[in-house]
N, C-alpha and C positions, 0 to 999 in steps of 0.2 A: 710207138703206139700210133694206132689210125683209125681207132676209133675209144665210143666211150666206154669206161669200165667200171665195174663196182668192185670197191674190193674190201671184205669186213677187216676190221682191228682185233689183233689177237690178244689173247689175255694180259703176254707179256707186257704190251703196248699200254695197256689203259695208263690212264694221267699221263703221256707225251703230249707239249703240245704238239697243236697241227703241223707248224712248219718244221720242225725235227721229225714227225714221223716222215713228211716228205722227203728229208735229207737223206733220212734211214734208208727209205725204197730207194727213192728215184735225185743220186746224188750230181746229177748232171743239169736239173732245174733252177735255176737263178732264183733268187731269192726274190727281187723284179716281176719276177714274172711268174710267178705262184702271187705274189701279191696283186697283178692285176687280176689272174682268174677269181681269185675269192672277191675283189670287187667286184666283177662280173657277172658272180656267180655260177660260173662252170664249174667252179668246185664245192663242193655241197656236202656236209654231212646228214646222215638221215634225212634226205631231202633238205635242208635246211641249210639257209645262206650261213658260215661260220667266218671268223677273224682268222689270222697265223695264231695267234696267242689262245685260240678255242683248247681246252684240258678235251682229248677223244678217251673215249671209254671202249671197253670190251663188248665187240661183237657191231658195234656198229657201221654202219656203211659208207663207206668217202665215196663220194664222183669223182669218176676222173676225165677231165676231156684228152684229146687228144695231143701229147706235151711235145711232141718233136724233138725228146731225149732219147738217145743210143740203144741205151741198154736200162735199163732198171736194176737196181742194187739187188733183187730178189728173182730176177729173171734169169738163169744159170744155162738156159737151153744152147743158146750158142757162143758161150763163153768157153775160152781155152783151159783146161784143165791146167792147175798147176802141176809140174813136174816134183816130184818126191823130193828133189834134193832141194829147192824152192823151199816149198812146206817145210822142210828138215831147217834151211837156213832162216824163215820164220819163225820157228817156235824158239830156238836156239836166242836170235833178235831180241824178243820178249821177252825170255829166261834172261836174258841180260839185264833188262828195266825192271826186273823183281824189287820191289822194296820189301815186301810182305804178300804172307797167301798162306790162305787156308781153302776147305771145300767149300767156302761160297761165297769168297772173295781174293781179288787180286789187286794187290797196288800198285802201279808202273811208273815209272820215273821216264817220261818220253823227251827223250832230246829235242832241242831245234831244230827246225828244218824235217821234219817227218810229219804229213799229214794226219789229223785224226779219222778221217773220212775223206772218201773219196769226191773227185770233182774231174771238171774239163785238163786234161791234159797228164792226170795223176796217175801211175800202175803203178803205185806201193803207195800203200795206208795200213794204220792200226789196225782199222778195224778189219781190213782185207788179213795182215797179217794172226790176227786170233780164230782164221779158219783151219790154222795149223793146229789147234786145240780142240776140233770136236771131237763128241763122242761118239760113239757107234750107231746113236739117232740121228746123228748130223748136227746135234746140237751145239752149238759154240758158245762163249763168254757174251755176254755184252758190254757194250761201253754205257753207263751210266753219266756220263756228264764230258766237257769237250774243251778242247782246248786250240785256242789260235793254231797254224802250224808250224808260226814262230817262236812261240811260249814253250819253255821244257818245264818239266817238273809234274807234279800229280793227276794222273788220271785213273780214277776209279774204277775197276770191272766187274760185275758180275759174273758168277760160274753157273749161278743156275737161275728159270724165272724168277722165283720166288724171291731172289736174290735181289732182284732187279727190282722188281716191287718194292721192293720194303726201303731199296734205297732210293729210291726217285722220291717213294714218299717222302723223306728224308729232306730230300731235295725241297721237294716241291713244299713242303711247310718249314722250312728255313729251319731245321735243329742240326745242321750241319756248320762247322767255322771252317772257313778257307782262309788260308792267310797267303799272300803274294810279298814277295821279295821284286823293289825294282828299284832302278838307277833312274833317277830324273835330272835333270838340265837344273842350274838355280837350287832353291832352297824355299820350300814353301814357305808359308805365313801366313796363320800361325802352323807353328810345328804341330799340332795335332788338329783335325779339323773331318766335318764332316761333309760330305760336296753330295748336293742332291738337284739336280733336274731331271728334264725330258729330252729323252733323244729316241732318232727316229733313223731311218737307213733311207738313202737317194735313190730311189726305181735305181737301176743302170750303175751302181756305184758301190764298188766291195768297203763301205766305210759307213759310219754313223756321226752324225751330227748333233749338236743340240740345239731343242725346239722349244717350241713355247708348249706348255698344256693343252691340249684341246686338240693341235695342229696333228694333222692326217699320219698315223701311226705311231703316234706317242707314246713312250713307254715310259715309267717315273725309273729312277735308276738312282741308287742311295749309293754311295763308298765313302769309307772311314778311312783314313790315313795315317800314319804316325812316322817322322824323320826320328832315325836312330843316331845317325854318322852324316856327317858331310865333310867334303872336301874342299875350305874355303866357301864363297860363295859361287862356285863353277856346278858343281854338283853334291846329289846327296843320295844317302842310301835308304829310303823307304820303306815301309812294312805297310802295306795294302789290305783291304779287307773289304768285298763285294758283299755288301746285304741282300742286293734285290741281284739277280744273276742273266744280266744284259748281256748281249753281244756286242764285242771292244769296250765292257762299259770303263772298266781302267784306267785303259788308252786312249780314251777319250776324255775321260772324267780329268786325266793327268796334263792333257792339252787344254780342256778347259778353265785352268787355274793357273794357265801359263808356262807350265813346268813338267814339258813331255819326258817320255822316256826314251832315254839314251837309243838309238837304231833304230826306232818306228818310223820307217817309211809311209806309211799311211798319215800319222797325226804330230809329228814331228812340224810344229808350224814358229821356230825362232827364225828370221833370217838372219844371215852373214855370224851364224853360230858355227865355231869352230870345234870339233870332236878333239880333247887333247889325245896328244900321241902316246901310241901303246894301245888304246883301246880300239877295240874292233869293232866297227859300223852294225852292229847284230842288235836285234829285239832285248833289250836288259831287262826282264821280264819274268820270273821263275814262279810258276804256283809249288809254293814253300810246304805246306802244312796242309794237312787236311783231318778230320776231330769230326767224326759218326758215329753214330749207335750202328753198333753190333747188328746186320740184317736177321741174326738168330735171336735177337732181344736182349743178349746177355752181354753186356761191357760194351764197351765205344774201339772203336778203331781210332789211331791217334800217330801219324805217318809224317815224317819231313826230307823232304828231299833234296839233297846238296844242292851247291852249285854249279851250273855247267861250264866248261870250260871256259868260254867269251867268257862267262862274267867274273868267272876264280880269278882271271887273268888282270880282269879290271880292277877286283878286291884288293889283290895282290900288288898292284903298280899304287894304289890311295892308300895302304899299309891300312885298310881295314880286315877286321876278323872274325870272321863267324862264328866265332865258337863263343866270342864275346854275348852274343844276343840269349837274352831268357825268354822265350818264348812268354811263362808267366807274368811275366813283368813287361816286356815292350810289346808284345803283338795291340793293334789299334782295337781297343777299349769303347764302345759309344756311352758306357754311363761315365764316362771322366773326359769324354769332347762334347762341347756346348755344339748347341743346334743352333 
């Protein structure tokens, strides 16, 4: 782009916040640097100065100044067409990660290592890969909600707008349970507990921190945790549960208590910690379960998804068992952990 543009928000879109619908277009903008323009105000909703966290509504107007990104995620004019056997080997990909699906929804089981959206250096993503599914309008799935692209396990898709609606609402007023499956370092204390700050992202830095209240892009970020199994006091098998739906807030949340998870490069911060042998340096990380209301009003959606290999492997070498876990009974509970 080289100059400024308006571009309205579609119906689809209304309740995204701002910095997702940016990711949605234009997946090549640092997240840095979308945050300076909103400080500076070259990005602008209805004329009006907005946050990343601003909810955008239908039909309204974003600014855009001029981003010095490639391409835009919505811009197709001189993009390569894919070839038929491509497509054919994307949808087939997908049809692999089926957990479940009916006509207005899909639930994916995404491996490690496969991004959910596109960024600098990426030619295969999800959500690239679910152009293999439109329909004769051009229409495709959506992604409804996002995952690290080292985390495997649940990602939610819509088949149609309406779809998408009704589940972001979902989202967006918390009547959704996520439950996370992870390997951490140590052995919290106590074994169930609730971890609540503010954390913010470094201009220039693919990682989040935590901050004080107040301080320059604070977000509050709640997780509930519960140890099931540990292995000595080396490591333990954890059951996760994000309230508030932060970016790394887990992974962060899990460093901030001391007690990273097993392969995160980013928040892994024990020195002179040794990885025992057999287990593989990988993100131990799995979004497990996922528990929504039905986007046609009727029943809940209620999905969990295995282990991936890195971590079957791990399971398997600590002689823990998955099939031990009741979901009922151990998933992290906040009316039976003290605040």
């Amino acid at each position: 782009m080289s100059a400024i543009e308006q571009k309205q928000v579609a119906a689809d879109e209304a309740g995204m916040r701002l910095d997702r619908w940016f990711k949605a277009h234009y997946p090549g903008l640092g997240f840095g640097r979308l945050q300076k323009l909103l400080r500076t105000g070259q990005v602008r909703v209805d004329g009006k100065r907005v946050e990343a966290s601003t909810r955008i509504a239908k039909g309204q107007m974003v600014r855009i100044p001029p981003l010095g990104v490639e391409l835009p995620a919505d811009d197709k004019k001189n993009a390569r067409p894919k070839s038929t056997k491509l497509i054919a080997d994307d949808r087939r990909a997908v049809e692999d990660m089926l957990l479940y699906e009916d006509n207005q929804v899909m639930v994916l089981n995404k491996p490690a290592g496969l991004a959910v959206q596109g960024g600098s250096g990426l030619s295969r993503h999800l959500d690239g890969m679910l152009d293999a599914f439109k329909d004769a309008k051009g229409n495709k799935p959506r992604l409804v909600h996002r995952l690290d692209r080292e985390t495997s396990g649940i990602i939610l898709v819509a088949r149609t707008r309406q779809a998408a609606q009704e589940l972001t609402k979902s989202f967006r007023h918390r009547n959704t349970r996520k439950i996370y499956w992870a390997m951490l370092a140590g052995v919290p204390k106590p074994r169930q507990g609730r971890i609540s700050t503010f954390i913010a992202r470094n201009e220039g830095e693919e990682r989040m921190q935590i901050v004080r209240q107040g301080d320059e892009d604070a977000q509050h970020a709640v997780s509930l945790y519960s140890v099931f199994e540990q292995s000595a006091q080396k490591l333990s098998w954890v059951t996760m549960k994000p309230v508030t739906g932060r970016t790394h807030q887990l992974r962060a949340h899990a460093a901030h208590i001391g007690h990273p998870i097993i392969g995160d490069d980013k928040y892994f911060n024990i020195e002179n910690w040794e990885l025992p042998g057999g287990i593989q340096n990988r993100l131990h990380l799995l979004a497990r379960r996922i528990v929504i209301p039905h986007p046609s009003g009727s029943g809940m959606i209620d999905v969990s998804a295995p282990l991936p290999p890195h971590m079957q492997q791990t399971w398997n070498l600590l002689g823990f068992d998955a099939r031990e876990y009741d979901p009922e009974a151990d998933d992290p509970d906040e009316s039976v952990i003290k605040r």
